[in-house]
N, C-alpha and C positions, 0 to 999 in steps of 0.2 A: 294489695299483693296477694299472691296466691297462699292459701292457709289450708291445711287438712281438714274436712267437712267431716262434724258430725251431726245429726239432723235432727233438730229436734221441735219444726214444725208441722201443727196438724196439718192434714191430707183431707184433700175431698176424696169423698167414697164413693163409688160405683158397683153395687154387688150385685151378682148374677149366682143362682143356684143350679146346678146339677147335676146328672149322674156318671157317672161312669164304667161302661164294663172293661175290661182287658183280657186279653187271651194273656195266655202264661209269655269296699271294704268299710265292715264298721270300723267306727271312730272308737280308740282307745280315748276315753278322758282321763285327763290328770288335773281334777282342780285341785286345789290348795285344799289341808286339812280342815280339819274344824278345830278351833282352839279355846281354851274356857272365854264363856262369857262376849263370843263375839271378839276379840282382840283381835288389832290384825297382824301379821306376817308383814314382815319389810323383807324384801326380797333386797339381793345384794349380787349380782353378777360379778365375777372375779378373774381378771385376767392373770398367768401367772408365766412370764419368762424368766428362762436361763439368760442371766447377765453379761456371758462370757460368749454364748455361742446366737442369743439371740431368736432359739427355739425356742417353742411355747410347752412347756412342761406338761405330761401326763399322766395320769396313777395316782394321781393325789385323791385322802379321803379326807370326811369331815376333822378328824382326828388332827390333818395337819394345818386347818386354817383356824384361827382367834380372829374374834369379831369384838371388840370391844366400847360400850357403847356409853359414852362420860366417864370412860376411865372405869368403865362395870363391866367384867367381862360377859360376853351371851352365850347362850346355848344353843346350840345350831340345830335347828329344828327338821329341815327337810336339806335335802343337799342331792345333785345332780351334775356329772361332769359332763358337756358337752364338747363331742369332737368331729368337725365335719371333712371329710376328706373330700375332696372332687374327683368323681368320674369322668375319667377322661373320654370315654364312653358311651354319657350319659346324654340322650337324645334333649336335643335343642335347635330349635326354628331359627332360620336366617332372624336376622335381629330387626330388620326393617320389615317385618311380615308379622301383622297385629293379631293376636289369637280374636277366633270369630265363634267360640264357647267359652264360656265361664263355669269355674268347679272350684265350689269354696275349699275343699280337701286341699289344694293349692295354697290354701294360706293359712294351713300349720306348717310353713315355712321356719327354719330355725332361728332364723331373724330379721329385725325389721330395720331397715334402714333406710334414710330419708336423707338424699342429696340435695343441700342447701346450697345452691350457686349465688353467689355476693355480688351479681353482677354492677352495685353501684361500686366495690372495690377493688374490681377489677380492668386491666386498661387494656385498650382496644388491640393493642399491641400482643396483649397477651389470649387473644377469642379463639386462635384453634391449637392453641396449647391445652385451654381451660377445656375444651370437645374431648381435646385426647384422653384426659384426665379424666375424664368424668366417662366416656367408653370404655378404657381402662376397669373401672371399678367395676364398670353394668358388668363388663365379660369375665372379671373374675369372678366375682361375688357366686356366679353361679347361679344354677336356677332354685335351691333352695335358701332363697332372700326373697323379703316383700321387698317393694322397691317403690317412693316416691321421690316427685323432683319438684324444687318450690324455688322462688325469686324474690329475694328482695327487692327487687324495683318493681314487683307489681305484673310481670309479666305472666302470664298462663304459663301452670304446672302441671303435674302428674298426681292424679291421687294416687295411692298407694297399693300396687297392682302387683301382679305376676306378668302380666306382659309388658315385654321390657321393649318392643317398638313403639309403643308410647311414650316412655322418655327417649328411647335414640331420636325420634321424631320432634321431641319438644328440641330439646339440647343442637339440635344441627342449627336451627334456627337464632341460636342465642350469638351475644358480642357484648365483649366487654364495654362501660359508659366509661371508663375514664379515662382521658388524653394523655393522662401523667402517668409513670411508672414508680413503684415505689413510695408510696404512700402520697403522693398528690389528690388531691379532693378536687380536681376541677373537672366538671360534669360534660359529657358532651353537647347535650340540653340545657341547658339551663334555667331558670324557672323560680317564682315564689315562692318562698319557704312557707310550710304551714305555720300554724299556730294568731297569722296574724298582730298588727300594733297593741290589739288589749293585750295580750300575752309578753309580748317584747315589752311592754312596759314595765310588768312587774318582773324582770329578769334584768337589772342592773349589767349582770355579766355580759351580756349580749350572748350567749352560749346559743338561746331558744333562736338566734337570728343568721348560725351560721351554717353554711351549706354540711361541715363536715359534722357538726350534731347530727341534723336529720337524715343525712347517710345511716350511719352508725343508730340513730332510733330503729330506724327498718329493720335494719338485723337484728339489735336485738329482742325487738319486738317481735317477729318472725320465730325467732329462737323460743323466746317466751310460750306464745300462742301454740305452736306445735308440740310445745312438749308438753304441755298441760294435755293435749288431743291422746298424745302416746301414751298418755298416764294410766288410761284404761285398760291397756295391755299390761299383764304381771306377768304371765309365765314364757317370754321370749327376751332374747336381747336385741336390745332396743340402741339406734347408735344414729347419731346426727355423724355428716358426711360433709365438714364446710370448706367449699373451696373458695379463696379469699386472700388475695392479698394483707389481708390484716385495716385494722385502723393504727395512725400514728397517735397514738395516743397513748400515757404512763398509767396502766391502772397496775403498777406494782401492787402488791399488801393487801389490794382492795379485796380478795377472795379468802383473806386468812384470819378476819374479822368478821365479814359478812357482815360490816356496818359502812354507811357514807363514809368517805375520812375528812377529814377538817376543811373547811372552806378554805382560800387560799388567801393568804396576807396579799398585801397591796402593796401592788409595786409599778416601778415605773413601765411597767408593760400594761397594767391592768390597773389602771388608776382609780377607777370607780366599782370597787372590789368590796366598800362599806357593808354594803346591804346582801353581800353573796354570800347565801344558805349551799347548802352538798349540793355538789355538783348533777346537774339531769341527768348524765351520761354517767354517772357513780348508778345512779337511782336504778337507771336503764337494765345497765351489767349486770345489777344484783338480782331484780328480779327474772334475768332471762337465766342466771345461774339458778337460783332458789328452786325456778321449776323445770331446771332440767335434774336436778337434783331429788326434788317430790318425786318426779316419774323414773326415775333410776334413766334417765339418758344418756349415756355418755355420746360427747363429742371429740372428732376428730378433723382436724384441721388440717386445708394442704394449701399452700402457697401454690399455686399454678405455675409462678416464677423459678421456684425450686430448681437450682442448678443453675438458672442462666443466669449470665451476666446483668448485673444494671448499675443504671449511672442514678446515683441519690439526686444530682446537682440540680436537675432542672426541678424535681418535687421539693427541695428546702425553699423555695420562693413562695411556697404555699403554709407555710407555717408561720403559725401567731408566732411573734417575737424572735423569728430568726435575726440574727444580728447580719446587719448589712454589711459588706465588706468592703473597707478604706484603705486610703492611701500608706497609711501608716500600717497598719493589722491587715492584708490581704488573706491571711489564713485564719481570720475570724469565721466566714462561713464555711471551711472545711472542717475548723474543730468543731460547729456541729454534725456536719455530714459523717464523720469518723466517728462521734463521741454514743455514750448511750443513750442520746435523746437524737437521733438523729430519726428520720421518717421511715428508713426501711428496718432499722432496732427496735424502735417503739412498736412497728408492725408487727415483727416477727414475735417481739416479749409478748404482746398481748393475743396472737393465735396460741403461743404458748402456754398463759396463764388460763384462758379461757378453756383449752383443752384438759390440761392437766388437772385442773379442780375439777371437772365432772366426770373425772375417770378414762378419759381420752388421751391423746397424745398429738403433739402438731411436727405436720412436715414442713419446715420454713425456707426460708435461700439459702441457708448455709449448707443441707442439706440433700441429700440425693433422693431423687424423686423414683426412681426405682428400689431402692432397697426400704426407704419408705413404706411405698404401698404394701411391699410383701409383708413388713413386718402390721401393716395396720390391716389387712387380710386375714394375718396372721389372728390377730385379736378377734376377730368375729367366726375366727373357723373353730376356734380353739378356747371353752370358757369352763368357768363352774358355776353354779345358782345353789345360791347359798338362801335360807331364810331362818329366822327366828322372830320370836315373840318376845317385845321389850321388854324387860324387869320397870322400868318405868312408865307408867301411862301419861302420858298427858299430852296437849296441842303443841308444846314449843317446840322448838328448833332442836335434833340431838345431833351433837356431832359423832363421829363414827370412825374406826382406823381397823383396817384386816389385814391383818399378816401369816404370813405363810412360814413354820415351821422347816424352812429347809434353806441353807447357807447360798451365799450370789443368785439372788434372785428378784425379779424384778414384778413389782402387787402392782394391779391396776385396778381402782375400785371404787363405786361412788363414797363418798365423804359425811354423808348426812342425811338424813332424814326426817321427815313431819309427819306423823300420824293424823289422819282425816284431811289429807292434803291432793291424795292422788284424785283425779276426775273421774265423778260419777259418770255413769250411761245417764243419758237425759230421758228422761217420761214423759210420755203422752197417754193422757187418761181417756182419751178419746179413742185411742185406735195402739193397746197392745202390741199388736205384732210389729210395731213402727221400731222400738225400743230392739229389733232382734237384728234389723236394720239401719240404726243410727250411728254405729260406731266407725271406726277407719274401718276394721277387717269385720269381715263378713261372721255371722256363728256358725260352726262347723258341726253339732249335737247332730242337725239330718245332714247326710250329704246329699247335695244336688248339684246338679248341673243346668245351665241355661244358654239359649240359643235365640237368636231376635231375628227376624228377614226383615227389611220393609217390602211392601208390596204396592205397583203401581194402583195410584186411585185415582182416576179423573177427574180435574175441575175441584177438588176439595181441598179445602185450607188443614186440612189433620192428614196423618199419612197413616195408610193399614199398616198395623203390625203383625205378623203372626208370630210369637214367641212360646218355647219349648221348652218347658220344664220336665228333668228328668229326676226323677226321688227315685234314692233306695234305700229301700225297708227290711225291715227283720221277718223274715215270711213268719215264722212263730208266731211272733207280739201281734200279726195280724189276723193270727187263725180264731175265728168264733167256734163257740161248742159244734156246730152244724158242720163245723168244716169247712167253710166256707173264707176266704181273704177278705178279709172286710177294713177299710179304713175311713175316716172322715179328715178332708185337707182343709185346712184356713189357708188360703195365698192373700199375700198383695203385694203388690208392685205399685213404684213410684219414681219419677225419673229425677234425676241434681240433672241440671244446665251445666253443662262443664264453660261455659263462656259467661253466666253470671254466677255462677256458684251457687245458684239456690235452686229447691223445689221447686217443679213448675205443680200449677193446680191441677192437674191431670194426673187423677191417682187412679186404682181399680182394685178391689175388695173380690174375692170369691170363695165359696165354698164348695169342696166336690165330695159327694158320696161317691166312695171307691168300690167297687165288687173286682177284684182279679182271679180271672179264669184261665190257669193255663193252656197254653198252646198244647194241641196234639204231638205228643213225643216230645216235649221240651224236657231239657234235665232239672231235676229238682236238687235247686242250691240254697243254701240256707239265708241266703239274701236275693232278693225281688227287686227288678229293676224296673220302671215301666215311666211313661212319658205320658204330659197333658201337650197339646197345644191347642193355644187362646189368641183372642184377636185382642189387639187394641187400638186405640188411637193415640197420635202425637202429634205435635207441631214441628215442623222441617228443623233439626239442628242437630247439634252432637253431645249425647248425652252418657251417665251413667245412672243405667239401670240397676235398682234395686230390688230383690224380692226376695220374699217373708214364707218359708212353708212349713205350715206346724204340722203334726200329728195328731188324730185323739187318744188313738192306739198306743201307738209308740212314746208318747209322753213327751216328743224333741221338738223341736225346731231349727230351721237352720236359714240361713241365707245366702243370698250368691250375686253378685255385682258385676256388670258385662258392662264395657262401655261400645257405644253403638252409633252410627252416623244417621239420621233419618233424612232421605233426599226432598226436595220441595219438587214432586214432580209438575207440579203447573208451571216451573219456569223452564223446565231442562227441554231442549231438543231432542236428546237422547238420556234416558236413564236405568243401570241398570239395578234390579232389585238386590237382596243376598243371595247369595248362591247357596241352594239346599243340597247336600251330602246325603244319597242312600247307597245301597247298593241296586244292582242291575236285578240279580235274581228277585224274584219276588215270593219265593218260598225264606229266602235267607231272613231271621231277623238279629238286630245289633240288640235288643232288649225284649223283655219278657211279652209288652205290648204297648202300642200307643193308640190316643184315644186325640183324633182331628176334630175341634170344631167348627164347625160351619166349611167341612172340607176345605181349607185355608190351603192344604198344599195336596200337590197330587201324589208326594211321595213318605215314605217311613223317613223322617230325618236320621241319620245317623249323629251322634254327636262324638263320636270318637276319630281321633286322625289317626293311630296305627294300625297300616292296612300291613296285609300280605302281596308281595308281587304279584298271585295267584286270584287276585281278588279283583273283578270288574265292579267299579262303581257307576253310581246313574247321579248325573249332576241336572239340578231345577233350578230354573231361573228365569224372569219375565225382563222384556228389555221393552222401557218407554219409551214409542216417539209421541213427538209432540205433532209430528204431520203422517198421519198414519198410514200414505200412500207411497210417504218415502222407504226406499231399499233400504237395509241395515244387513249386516255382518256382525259377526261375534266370531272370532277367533279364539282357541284353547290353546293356550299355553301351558308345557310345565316346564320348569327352571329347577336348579341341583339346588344348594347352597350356597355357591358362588354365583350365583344369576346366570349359570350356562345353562342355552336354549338345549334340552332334550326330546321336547313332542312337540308337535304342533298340529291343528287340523280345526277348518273353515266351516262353520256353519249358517246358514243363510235364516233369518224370523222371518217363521211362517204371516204371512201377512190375515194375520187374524188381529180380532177385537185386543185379546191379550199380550201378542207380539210375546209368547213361552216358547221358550225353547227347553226340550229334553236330549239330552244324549248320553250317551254309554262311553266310558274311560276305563280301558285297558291299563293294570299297570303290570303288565308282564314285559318284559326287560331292565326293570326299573331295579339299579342296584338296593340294598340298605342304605338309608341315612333320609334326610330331611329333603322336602319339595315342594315347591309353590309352584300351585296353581293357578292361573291368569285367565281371566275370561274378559275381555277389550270387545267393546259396541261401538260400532262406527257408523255414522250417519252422516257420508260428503267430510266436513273437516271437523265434525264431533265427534267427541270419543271419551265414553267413559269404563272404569277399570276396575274391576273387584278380581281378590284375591282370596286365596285357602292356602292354609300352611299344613301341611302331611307329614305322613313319618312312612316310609315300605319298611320291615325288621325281617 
């Protein structure tokens, strides 16, 4: 199943040295203090409503929260109230329009949140209920949330991105596997359970043999593995998003102990009950709680059902030991469908239990799925970040209780924590700068930005890349006694396979000596903007690109993650490359300077989308035929927001070796607000189609 990647295998290296001339917002950091002796800081996110009105409470200072840790109370060390309002305002791209630049500044986002769809527990019945639900969230959450989407059945997700047509793209495609409604376990597929006869053997219970365990492992193994990933993040909140029908299953008690509970007596349901040790799904639960707990995650749960109607009766046939209903007792299988072990109770208790012990809260059927989400919106818009340094050191387990100094009010908050528990960055001694790129989110110490085209290549199994890295510098920290800008870059880049999950062996190592020379008449601003592009190779597929750019100057690093389709031009009849963004004039520049090599493109890329109406841009772009003698076409589209056609206009490739097209886009009439731009190659009944998402202000 799909799991958040972080990377911590060696890279082959490819290093090229040289130089660079150029013609002519820091990052505030907040890390954590320094506290005696290396101790660490348990961070504790705190949600805090009014009981009566259901608003999320503000103004609160450390003074009004007690953290109390084994019944010791703490000292609150560092404390920050977080409140996000939305801009109603606030400029954002049709949602099915993929950003085609990356800028790590983007993911000092206020919080990170990770949409877990259950699609083994959810039924087919309910697949664009579970769409809407989960649209819903992407369009409130807003643009500042990271945003991943992950599947327990194993389906391809979303790493953890700022562009959110990546998951509206994954999620359209999804459907629920289950035929039952309300807690029923019968698969659409059906299929051999893992673990195999050695394993079933030493499992008396038959538990390892039944379809509805191995549901229920996915999840919370899923639960487990990503939150270990998030652990590395401390200073955001951090929020699992599960949407799930639930499991029918009774783990009353089991989170208020954080121990197995008793094996189960034998009985005429379970006759060969002798040799049963805690149950694997006790075992499961705990440690997908444990580490969403290490990593301060809280989870929040929605029944996709919520609100509708459902009939229990056809999922009670699917449960161990429902009692059959006879002649005499005809309402034996109602008392369980009514009772509190019934399949859609169990479901609901156990989103419940699951949420509430990691500081989350579940939307279930009894409930309204609108007022719901606001209020579970509410919880991510609206926090405090509380830390302290324990009066107790050691490895175990401490439990933990925060309450808030003020009458009808409702604490939301993790419950525990384990010192040396949360997940390191992983090392590679081999290649440093891999370590600044290993984690879910990119480091933000430089800021940059990155830009990828493919480029057509003839007859070759690897496809040209031209890619555009844009660094900005502290022009000071670069000044030499001479006066002179002087820097030294370390890059590298490495791509994840978004379709196997792993590195491919195709890494690239560089070093550039920088000298920047202001442009004639440029204004001098206390930050330096300037741009490399570098060539590379890849192999045809869809990837996320990674890369590494330190400083020797500036002392930072940073990284910036784009993900990118590479076309197989040996098979396409027609393909076209990225579309490069400059402007028309060619006096105008969008940054200090940039430095092409091996002339890769003919033009200044722009990497910024907020133009002016006022502003004519030059679009580059190369269109592949495979029959070089055939006609093609490229038509220019722009589209509002709503996909309503606004421009249009027909260009014919030149029947050259390159098959480039350049043209000039006016956006003079073009109101404020968001626009895609469509560039369609046709060849006879082929046709392919790249996009730009813009902003006119």
């Amino acid at each position: 199943m799909t799991r958040l990647v972080g990377i911590t295998a060696a890279c082959l290296l490819a290093t090229a040295l040289s130089t660079l001339r150029l013609g002519a917002a820091p990052q505030v950091a907040s890390p954590h203090p320094t506290f005696r002796g290396g101790v660490e800081l348990v961070d504790v996110d705190v949600v805090v409503f009014d009981k009566t009105t259901g608003r999320p409470i503000s103004g609160l200072t450390a003074s009004d929260f007690t953290i109390v840790d084994r019944k010791t109370p703490q000292t609150i060390q560092t404390f920050s109230a977080i409140d996000f309002d939305h801009d109603p305002n606030e400029l954002a791209l049709p949602p099915n329009v993929p950003l085609d630049v990356a800028d790590n500044r983007t993911a000092r986002s206020t919080r990170i949140v990770l949409l877990l769809v259950d699609d083994l527990h959810i039924a087919e019945a309910l697949t664009e209920r579970t769409k809407d639900v989960v649209r819903r969230v992407l369009h409130d959450l807003g643009p500042q949330a990271t945003v991943g989407l992950a599947f327990t059945s194993g389906r391809p997700g979303v790493e953890l991105t700022e562009d959110r047509a990546l998951v509206y793209d994954q999620i359209d495609a999804f459907r629920g596997m289950q035929k039952l409604r309300g807690g029923g376990v019968e698969l659409d597929a059906g299929g051999a359970m893992p673990g195999g006869l050695p394993v079933l053997a030493r499992d008396p219970s038959g538990e390892l043999g039944s379809t509805k365990y191995w549901q229920s492992n996915s999840l919370h193994a899923a639960i487990a593995a990503d939150a270990k990933v998030l652990g590395t993040e401390t200073l955001r909140r951090k929020a699992f998003i599960l949407v799930s029908e639930g499991v029918p299953t009774d783990i009353q008690g089991l989170f208020d102990t954080m121990e197995p509970r008793p094996p189960m007596e034998p009985t005429s349901n379970t006759p060969d009950a002798r040799a049963r040790g805690p149950s694997f799904m006790d075992m499961d639960l705990l440690n997908a709680m444990t580490a969403m707990r290490r990593a301060n995650v809280a989870l929040y749960a929605i029944d996709p059902g919520a609100g509708v109607p459902r009939t229990d009766l056809s999922a009670a046939a699917d449960m161990p030991g429902a009692p059959a209903p006879t002649a005499a007792d005809p309402s034996a299988r109602l008392s369980v469908l009514r009772g509190w072990n019934s399949p859609a109770t169990m479901s609901a208790n156990y989103l419940t239990q699951l949420s509430d012990f990691s500081g989350g809260f579940a939307i279930t059927s009894g409930d309204s799925l609108e007022a719901g989400l606001a209020t579970l919106l509410g919880d991510l818009d609206h926090y405090y970040m509380l830390g302290f340094v324990p009066s107790a050191v050691d490895k175990n387990w401490h439990d933990i209780q925060v309450t808030v100094d003020r009458p009808n009010v409702v604490v939301r908050a993790r419950r525990g924590y384990q010192l040396g528990a949360a997940t390191m960055p992983p090392k590679n001694t081999k290649e440093p700068l891999v370590a600044f790129a290993a984690e879910v989110l990119p480091a933000t110490d430089l800021p940059l930005k990155m830009f990828a085209t493919p480029l057509p290549s003839a007859g070759q199994k690897l496809t040209r890349m031209a890619i555009t890295m844009q660094v900005h510098a502290d022009r000071e920290a670069l000044r030499d006694p001479d006066g002179e800008l002087r820097d030294t870059l370390h890059m590298f880049t490495m791509a994840l396979d978004l379709r196997t999950r792993k590195l491919t062996k195709t890494s690239i190592k560089r070093e550039r000596q920088v000298l920047l020379k202001p442009l004639p008449g440029a204004v001098t601003r206390p930050e330096i903007v300037y741009q490399i592009v570098s060539e590379w190779e890849l192999p045809p597929g869809r990837y996320q690109l990674r890369t590494t750019v330190e400083s020797d100057k500036m002392h930072k690093a940073g990284a910036v993650y784009l993900v990118c389709d590479v076309p197989d031009f040996r098979k396409a009849d027609v393909a076209l490359s990225g579309l490069v963004v400059g402007f028309a004039d060619p006096a105008r520049h969008a940054v200090d300077g940039t430095a092409v090599e091996h002339q890769l493109m003919p033009i200044e890329p722009v990497l910024e989308r907020v133009f002016s109406a006022s502003d004519v841009l030059r679009l580059s772009y190369d269109v592949w035929r495979k029959n070089r003698d055939d006609l093609v076409t490229t038509e220019l589209r722009i589209f509002d927001d709503a996909r309503r056609f606004v421009r249009q206009g027909v260009e014919g490739v030149p029947m050259t070796a390159s098959g480039h097209v350049d043209v000039k886009v006016p956006l003079a009439g073009l109101a404020p607000g968001p626009y895609v731009l469509a560039i369609a190659a046709t060849d006879r009944d082929k046709t392919d189609v790249r996009e730009v998402g813009f902003f006119v202000k």
